[in-house]
C-alpha angles and dihedrals in degrees: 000000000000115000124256114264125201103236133181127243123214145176119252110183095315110322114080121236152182136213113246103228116228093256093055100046112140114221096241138075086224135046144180119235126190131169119244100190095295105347125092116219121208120190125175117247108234119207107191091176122239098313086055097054091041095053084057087056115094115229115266113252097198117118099217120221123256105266107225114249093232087067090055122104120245111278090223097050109165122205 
């Protein structure tokens, strides 16, 4: 577990901020903050990209029905 480090807080426009110092860089360009009482949580957003979103999917249990074969396109289409 990394130390505890004093930082500064500062106003920038009108929202107040604080410099993350190097040791406490997240490994993301975006992040989720929420409030806990007094404490401010920071977590790093992850994109894993598409393969990653669909591993957390759970497999689809519905039987589909037969397509009739009148609704499907022609098997020589030319373009």
């Amino acid at each position: 577990m990394l130390p505890e480090r004093y930082v500064s807080l500062f106003r920038n426009g009108r929202n107040q901020a604080l410099r993350i110092p190097r040791e406490f860089e997240l490994p993301a360009r975006k992040a989720i903050i929420r409030k806990d009482g007094d404490k401010l949580i920071v977590e790093p957003v992850r994109t894993g990209g598409l393969l990653a979103l669909l591993a957390t999917l759970e497999d689809i249990e519905t039987t589909f029905p037969e397509m009739d074969e009148a609704l499907l396109p022609p098997d020589n289409v030319e373009l």
